[in-house]
N, C-alpha and C positions, 0 to 999 in steps of 0.2 A: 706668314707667322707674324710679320711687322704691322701688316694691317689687322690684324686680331688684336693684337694686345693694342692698337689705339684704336680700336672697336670698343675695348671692354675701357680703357681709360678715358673714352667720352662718356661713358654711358656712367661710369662712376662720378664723374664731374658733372653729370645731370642728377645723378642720386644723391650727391652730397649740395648743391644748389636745390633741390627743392625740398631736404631736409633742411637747409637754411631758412628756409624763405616759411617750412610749419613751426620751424622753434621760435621767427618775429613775431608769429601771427598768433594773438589772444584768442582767435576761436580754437586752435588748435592745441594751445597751453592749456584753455579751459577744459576740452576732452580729456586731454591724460590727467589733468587734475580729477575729474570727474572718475576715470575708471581706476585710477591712484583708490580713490577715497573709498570707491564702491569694494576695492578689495580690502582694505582695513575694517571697512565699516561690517561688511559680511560675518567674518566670524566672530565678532562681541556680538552683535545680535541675534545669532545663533545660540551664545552661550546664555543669554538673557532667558531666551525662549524654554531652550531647553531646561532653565534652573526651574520655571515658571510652569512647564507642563511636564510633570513628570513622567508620564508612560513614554517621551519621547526620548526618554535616558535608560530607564529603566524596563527591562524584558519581562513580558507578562507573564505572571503563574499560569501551567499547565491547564488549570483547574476554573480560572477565570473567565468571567461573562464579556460576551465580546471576543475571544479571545484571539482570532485573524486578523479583526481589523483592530486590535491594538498593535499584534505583532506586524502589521504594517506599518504602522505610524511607529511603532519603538525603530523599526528597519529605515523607515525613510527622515527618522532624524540625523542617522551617520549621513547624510549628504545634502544634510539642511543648509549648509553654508554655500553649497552651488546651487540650490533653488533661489537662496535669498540672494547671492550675486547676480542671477539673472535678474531677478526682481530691481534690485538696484541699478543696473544696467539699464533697463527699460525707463526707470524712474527718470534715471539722468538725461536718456536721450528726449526726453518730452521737456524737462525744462530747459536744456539746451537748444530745442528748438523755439520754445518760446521766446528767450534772452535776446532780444532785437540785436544788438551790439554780434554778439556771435551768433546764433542762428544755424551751424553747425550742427550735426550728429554722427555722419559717418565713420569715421575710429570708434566712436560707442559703440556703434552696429557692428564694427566688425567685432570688436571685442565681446558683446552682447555673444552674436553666433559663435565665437568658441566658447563661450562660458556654456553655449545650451550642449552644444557638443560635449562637453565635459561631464554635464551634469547627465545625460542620458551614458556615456563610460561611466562614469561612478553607480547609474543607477543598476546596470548588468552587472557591477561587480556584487552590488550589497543585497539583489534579490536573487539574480539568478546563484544556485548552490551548487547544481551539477558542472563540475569543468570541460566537459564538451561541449552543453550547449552556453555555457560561458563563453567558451572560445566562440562558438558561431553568433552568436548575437554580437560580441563583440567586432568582429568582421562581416557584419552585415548592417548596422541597425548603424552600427557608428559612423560608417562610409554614405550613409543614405541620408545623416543628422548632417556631414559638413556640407554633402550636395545639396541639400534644402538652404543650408545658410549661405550657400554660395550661388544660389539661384541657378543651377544644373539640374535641379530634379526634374522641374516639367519639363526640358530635351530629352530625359532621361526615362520617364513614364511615355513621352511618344515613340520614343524609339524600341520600347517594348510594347508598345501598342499596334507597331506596324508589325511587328512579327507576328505569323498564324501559322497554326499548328498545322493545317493543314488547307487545300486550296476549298473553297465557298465556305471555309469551318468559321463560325462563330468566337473561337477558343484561341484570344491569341495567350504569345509568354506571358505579358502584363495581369494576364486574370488568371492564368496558373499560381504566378508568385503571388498573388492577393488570397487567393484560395488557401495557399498553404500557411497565409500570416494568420487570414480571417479563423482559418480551420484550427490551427495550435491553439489561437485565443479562445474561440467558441467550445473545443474541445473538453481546456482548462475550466472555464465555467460549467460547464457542464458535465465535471465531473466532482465538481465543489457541491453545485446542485443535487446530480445524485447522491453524493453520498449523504450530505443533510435529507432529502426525500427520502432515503432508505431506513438512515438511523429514527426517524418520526416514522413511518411506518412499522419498524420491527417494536418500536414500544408500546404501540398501540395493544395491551395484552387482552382486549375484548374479541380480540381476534386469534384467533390456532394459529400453530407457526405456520402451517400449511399454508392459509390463507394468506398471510404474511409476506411467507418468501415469494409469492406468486405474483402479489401485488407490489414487490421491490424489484424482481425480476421486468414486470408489465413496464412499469416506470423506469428500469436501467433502459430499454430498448424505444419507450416514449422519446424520453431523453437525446439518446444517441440520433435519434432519426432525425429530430428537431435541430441537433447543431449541423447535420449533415444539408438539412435545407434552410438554414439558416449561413454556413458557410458558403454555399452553392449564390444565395443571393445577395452577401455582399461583397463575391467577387464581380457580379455581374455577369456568371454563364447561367445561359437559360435552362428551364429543367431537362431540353432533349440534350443538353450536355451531361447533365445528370444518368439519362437513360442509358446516355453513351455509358458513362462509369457505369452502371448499375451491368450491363451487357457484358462490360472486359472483366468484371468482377465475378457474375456468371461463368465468365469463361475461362479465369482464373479455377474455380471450382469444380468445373469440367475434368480439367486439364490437372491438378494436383491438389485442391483442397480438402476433399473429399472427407478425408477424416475429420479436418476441421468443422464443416459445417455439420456433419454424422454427430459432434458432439454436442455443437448448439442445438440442434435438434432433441438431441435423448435428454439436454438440461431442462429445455422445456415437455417431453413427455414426462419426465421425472416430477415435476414440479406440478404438472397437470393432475398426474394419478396417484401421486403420493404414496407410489410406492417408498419409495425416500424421503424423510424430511430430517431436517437440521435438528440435531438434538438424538437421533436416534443411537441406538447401537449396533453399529453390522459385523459380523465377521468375513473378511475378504479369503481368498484361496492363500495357500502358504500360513493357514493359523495367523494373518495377519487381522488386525481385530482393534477396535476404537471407536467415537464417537463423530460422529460426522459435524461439523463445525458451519460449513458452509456450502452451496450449492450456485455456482460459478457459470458465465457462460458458456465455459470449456468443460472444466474441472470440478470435480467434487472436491472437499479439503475435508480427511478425519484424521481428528487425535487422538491420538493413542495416548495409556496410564504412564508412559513413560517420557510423555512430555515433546514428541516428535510429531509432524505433519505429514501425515501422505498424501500427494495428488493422485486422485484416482481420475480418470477420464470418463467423463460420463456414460460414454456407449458399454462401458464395464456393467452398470446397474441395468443397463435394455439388452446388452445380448450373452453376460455370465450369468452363472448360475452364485448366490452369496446369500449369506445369513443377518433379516434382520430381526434381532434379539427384542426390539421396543417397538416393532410395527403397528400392531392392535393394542398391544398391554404393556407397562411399566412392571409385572408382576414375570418374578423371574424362580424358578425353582433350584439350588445347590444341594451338594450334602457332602458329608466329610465322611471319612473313612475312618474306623480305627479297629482294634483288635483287644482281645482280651481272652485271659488265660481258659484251661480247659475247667478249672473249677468254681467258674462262676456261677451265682446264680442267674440265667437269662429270664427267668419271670420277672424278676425283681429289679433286672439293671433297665429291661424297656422302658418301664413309666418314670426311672429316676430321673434316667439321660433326658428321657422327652419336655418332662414338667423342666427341666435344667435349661434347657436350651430354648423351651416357650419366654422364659422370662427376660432374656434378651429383646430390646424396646424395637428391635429392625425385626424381627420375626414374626410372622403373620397367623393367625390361627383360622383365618381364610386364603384361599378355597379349602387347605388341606391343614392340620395341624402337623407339625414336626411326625416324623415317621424313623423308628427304631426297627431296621431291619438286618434278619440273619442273611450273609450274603456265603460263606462256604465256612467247611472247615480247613485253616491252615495246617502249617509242618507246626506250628508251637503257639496258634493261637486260634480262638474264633474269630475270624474276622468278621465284623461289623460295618454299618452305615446308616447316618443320619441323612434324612431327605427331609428339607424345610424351603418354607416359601417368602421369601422377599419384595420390595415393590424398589427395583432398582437393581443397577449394574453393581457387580465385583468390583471396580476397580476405583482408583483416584482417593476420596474422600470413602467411600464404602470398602469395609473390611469384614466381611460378612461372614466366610466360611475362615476366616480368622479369628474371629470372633468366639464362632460355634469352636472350633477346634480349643482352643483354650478353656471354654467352660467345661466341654468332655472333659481334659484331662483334670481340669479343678475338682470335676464332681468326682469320677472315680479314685481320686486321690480320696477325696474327703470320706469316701466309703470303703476305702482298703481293698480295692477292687486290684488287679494286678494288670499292670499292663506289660503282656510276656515278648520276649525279644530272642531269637533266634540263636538255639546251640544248640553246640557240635561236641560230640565228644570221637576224641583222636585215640586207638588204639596203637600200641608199638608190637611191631611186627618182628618174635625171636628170629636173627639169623642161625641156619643150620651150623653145627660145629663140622669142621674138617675132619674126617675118618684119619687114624692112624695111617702111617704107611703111606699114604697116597704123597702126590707131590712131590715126592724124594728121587 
């Protein structure tokens, strides 16, 4: 224990003599001066810049040209003052190597590599959004910035380089983990890409939607393929690496995917034979009923009038049985019910109702004009039925046989027409009198 403690009390008597001997020494005052000044100086001219360019202060409207890579640059001015400390950092160590007298740099440099280290922490904090993979970038990306500044990475890249996945394999750990950086990043871009490739294709209106969604679909799976061999080759595994995947992913599908890809499949016969397209109207099993929104490589998405999404599953449209209402025609047939007393005239009430309810601007006088039909006789009225033809759904913005329903009752008002309603008349039933005598 005696020899410990004059262990550590030489080694402090060495760290406080050659902290003596950098406080004498001008090249070493010059450094802390230098990364002193580099921290002062950092955030005024941050706030200079920022007064100077404004989208670096200010968040860009929704609605604005450009509008990622301003929200990039508005994003990466909160950590402008650890860019420009690096900056200045670098700056200093080049004229302090210059400065014949000191000649120095090393405290910059160190100081340099935590500011980069810093500034890659600050950058996970201000782009990345999710706190999961916050937290993992953070405990990855940060540990790999101070082993670069600490000159540990290349021991660190061999030592994952001698590992293999398996014996003659091609595939060591070092090009899995480059796979899975090159692959999130490749991924991310290419799903910026597609959706831009998408959104320019669906606007293209010289085109059916049919055509459309088929050519946004061609392009999501162009896309996908291209970052998958695009990841593959700047981890450095060869394509029979690739085969390999391609094989356990097969056998993935063998083995439990089966639905999954069952739907990739019917997304593309869907898209192929247009039995289904975007915009249409189906009704599914259970009266459930809405407009189809989108066409997915899993899932279909329709909305319903009441403002909800359903995922339907593709192989739903290849192997159920389902109604759709806008297949061939936007031209849809309705009719409203209603009734009316027994002394009406019916010669008289068919052409009133019918010319009543033509002059509604949604009602079509092709294929069929409105149709006034006797449908039975009721307990207290004749019931009645309009049949009229529309180019369009019931629902959302379209109030169609709401519509019609309201001018019926307008027009047979306006003609003293009666519209009869249901009675009863209730008889009371004498109770028998008691006979003298009894009960006694």
């Amino acid at each position: 224990m005696t020899m410990d403690m004059d262990g550590m009390a030489q080694r402090a008597q060495g760290w406080l003599e050659q902290l003596t001997v950098w406080l004498q020494s001008p090249a070493f005052l010059a450094q802390l001066a230098a990364i002193a000044l580099a921290i002062v100086i950092a955030p005024i001219v941050a706030s200079i810049i920022k007064r100077a360019i404004p989208m670096l202060r200010i968040a860009p409207a929704d609605d604005a040209s450009l509008y990622k890579l301003r929200f990039v640059l508005f994003r990466a001015g909160k950590f402008l003052r650890a860019i420009l400390l690096v900056g200045l950092l670098a700056v200093a160590a080049i004229l302090l190597r210059g400065m014949e007298p000191l000649g120095e740099d090393w405290l910059v440099k160190i100081a340099q590599s935590l500011a980069v280290v810093f500034l890659v922490y600050r950058a996970i904090k201000v782009f990345v959004d999710d706190p999961l993979w916050r937290k993992v970038a953070i405990w990855t990306l940060v540990p790999l910035a101070l082993l670069a500044v600490l000159g540990y990475f290349d021991d660190l890249t061999a030592a994952l380089e001698a590992v293999s996945l398996g014996e003659d394999s091609a595939i060591t750990l070092l090009a899995v983990i480059r796979l899975g950086l090159f692959g999130a990043l490749f991924f991310w871009l290419g799903s910026l890409g597609n959706e831009r490739g998408q959104s320019a294709i669906r606007a293209q209106e010289s085109l059916d939607v049919g055509a459309r969604e088929i050519l946004a679909k061609l392009l999501q799976i162009g896309v996908f393929a291209a970052v998958v061999f695009l990841a593959f080759g700047a981890a450095g595994i060869p394509l029979s690496g690739l085969a390999v995947a391609v094989g356990a992913v097969g056998l993935g599908i063998g083995l439990g995917l089966q639905p999954i890809a069952a739907n990739f499949v019917s997304g593309l016969i869907i898209l192929l034979d247009r039995s289904v397209k975007v915009g249409d109207f189906v009704m599914l099993e259970g009266d459930v009923f809405g407009r189809v929104k989108a066409i997915n490589m899993r899932s279909t998405t329709v909305a319903t009038a009441d403002g909800k999404d359903i995922i339907v599953p593709n192989t739903h449209f290849t192997e159920s049985s389902y109604e759709n209402w806008t297949h061939d025609s936007p031209l849809q047939r309705y009719e409203v019910d209603f009734g009316v007393s027994y002394d009406t005239d019916l010669d008289a009430l068919v052409p009133l109702v019918r010319d009543a309810v033509l002059e509604h601007p949604d009602v079509l006088a092709e294929p069929d004009e409105p149709s006034v039909e006797f449908r039975n006789f009721g307990d207290s009225s004749i019931n009645m039925c309009v049949e009229f033809w529309c180019q369009g759904i019931d629902d959302g913005p379209n109030k169609f046989t709401s519509d019609v329903g309201f001018i019926i009752w307008r027009t047979l008002k306006a003609n003293n027409i009666e519209i009869p309603f249901p009675q009863r008349v209730t008889y009371q039933i004498p109770m028998p009198r008691a006979e003298k005598g009894k009960g006694r």
